[in-house]
Every structure is written in structure tokens, then in C-alpha cells.
C-alpha positions as CSV (number, residue, x, y, z in Angstrom):
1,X,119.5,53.8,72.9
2,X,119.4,56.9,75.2
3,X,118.6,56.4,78.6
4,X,119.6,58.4,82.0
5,X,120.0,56.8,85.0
6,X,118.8,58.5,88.3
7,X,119.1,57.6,92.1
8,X,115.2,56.7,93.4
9,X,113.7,58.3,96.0
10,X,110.9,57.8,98.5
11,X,108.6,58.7,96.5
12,X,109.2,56.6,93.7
13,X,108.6,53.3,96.0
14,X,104.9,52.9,95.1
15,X,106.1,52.5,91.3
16,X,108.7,50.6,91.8
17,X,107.1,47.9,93.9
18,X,104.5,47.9,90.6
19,X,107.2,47.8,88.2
20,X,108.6,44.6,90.3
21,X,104.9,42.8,89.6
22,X,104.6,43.9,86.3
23,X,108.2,42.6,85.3
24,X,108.2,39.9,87.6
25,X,104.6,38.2,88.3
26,X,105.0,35.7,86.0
27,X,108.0,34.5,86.3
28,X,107.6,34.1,90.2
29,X,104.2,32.6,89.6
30,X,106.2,30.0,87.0
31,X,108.5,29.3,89.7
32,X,107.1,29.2,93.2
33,X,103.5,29.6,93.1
34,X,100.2,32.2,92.8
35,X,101.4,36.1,94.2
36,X,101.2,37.0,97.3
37,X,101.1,40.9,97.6
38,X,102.2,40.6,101.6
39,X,104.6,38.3,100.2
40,X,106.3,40.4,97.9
41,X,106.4,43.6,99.6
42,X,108.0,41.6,101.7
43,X,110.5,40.3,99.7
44,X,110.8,43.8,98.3
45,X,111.5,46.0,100.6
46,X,114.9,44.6,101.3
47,X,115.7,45.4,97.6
48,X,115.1,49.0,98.4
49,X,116.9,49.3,101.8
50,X,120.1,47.4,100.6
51,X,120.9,47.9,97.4
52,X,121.4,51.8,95.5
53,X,118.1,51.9,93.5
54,X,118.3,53.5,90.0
55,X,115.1,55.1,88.0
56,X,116.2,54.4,84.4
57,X,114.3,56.6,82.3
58,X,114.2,57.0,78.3
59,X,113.0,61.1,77.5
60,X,111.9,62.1,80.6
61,X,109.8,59.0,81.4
62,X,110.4,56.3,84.0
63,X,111.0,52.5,81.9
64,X,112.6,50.8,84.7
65,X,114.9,50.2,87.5
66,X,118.0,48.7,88.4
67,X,119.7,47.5,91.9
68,X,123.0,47.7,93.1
69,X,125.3,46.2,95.8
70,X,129.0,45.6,96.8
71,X,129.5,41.6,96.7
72,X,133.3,41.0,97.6
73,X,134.5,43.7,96.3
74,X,132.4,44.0,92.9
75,X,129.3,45.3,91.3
76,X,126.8,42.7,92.4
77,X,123.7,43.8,89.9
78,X,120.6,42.5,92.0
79,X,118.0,43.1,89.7
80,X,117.6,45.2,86.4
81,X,113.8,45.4,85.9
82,X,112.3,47.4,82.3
83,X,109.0,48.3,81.8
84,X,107.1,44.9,80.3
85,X,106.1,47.1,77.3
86,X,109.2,48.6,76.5
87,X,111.3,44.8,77.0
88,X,113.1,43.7,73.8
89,X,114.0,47.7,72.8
90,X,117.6,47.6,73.9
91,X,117.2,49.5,77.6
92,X,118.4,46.2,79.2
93,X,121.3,46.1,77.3
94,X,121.9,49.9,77.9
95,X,121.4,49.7,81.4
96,X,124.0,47.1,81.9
97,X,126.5,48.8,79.5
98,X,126.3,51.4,82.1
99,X,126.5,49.4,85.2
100,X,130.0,47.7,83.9
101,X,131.3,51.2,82.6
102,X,130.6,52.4,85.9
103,X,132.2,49.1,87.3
104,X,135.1,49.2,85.8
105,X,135.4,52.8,86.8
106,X,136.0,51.9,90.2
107,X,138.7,49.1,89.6
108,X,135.4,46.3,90.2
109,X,134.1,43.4,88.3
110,X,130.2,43.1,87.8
111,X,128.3,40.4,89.1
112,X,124.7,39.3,88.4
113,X,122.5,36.2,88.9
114,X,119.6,35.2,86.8
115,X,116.5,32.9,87.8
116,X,117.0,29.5,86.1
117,X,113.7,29.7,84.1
118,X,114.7,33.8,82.5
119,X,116.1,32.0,79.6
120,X,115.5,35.8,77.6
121,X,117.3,37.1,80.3
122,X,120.3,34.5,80.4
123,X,120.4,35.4,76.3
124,X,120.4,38.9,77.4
125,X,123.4,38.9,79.6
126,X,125.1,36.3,77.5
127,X,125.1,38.8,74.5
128,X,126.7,41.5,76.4
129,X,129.4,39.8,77.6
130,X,128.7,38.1,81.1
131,X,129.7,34.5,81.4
132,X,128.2,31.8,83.9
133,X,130.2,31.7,87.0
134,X,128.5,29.4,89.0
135,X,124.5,28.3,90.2
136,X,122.4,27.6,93.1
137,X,119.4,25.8,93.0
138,X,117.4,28.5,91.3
139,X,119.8,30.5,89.7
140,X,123.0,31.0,87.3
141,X,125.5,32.8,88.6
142,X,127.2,35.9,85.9
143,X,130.5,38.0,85.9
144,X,131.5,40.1,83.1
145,X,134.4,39.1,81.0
């Protein structure tokens, strides 16, 4: 699986925000209730003004994002999200191969969380080598091995 990764930029912020409802709606919907737009874009717009945002994109063509953080001193992986039509092709699994490679490149550990009720997902990041660490309410904690 060949993907590139490239830093977002203003202008991508009207697909991203779709991308986050296409990946996401259901699962939030599942969890705490009908979508709110407002909501969201609330929620949202902190993902884009703390984290470094990453277009992933497979020939040329944007399939999804990913969002990164420091969390006490490692990768914290906020949120990898892939086009719904292009899930279960391997870019997931590509993405975070590259997040840990790049990890590990500066001396850090990676870090992730996963909502309770991603169970694909939890498989996901179980298979390429993150183990739980911990849970909140909502969510299980992941580090990589």
C-alpha cells in the first residue's frame, strides 16, 4: 500500500470537516445521539488548531487524514480518519506504520485511544501492534509495543 502523507492546509478544512462526518456519523450517532452540525464543527475545530493535521492521499487523491499531538512526551495519534469507501484496503494500517516509524524517529512512543464501540478499529490497532494501556469511560487507551 502506497500512500503519501502531506501537512493540511486552510484550504483543505471544508473536506476535512466532511471526511470527519463521513467516517464518523455513525459511530457518534451510536454513541451519544442524532448529529449536530453546530455541534461538530464545534468539536472539530479544536482537532484542526491543536493537533498537526495530515492529508493522506493514495495517487494523487485525498483518502483521509490523520492528527497528531505531543502527550507526555509521545506521539499521541488523535484521530486517523480514511475515506468510508476506501476502509478495509490497508491505508489504516499504512498510516499508522508511518506514524510509529516517524515516532520512533524522534526517540517517542505512540499513543492512541479508540471509542469503546470501534470494535474494527480496536482489531485494527491490535493487529499492528498497539496494546491496551488503560480506558475511560468511552474509550481504550493504546501504546505501541
Amino acid at each position: 500500500m502506497t500512500i503519501t502523507m502531506r501537512v493540511a492546509t486552510v484550504a483543505d478544512e471544508g473536506w476535512l470537516f466532511q471526511l470527519h462526518e463521513d467516517a464518523h456519523r455513525d459511530l457518534v450517532e451510536a454513541a451519544y445521539g442524532p448529529w449536530v452540525t453546530a455541534q461538530q464543527e464545534e468539536f472539530f475545530r479544536p482537532l484542526i488548531d491543536d493537533h498537526e493535521v495530515f492529508v493522506i492521499e493514495q495517487g494523487g487523491v485525498a483518502v483521509g487524514a490523520a492528527y497528531l499531538g505531543i502527550r507526555g512526551g509521545d506521539t499521541w495519534l488523535e484521530l486517523i480518519e480514511v475515506t468510508p469507501s476506501r476502509q478495509g484496503e490497508g491505508i489504516g494500517a499504512a498510516v499508522l506504520s508511518w506514524v510509529v516509524e516517524r515516532s520512533e524517529l524522534a526517540g517517542r512512543g505512540t499513543l492512541l485511544q479508540v471509542h469503546k464501540l470501534n470494535a474494527r478499529a480496536r482489531r485494527l490497532y491490535e493487529r499492528e501492534g498497539f496494546t491496551v494501556n488503560g480506558a475511560t469511560d468511552t474509550h481504550h487507551l493504546f501504546r505501541h509495543a
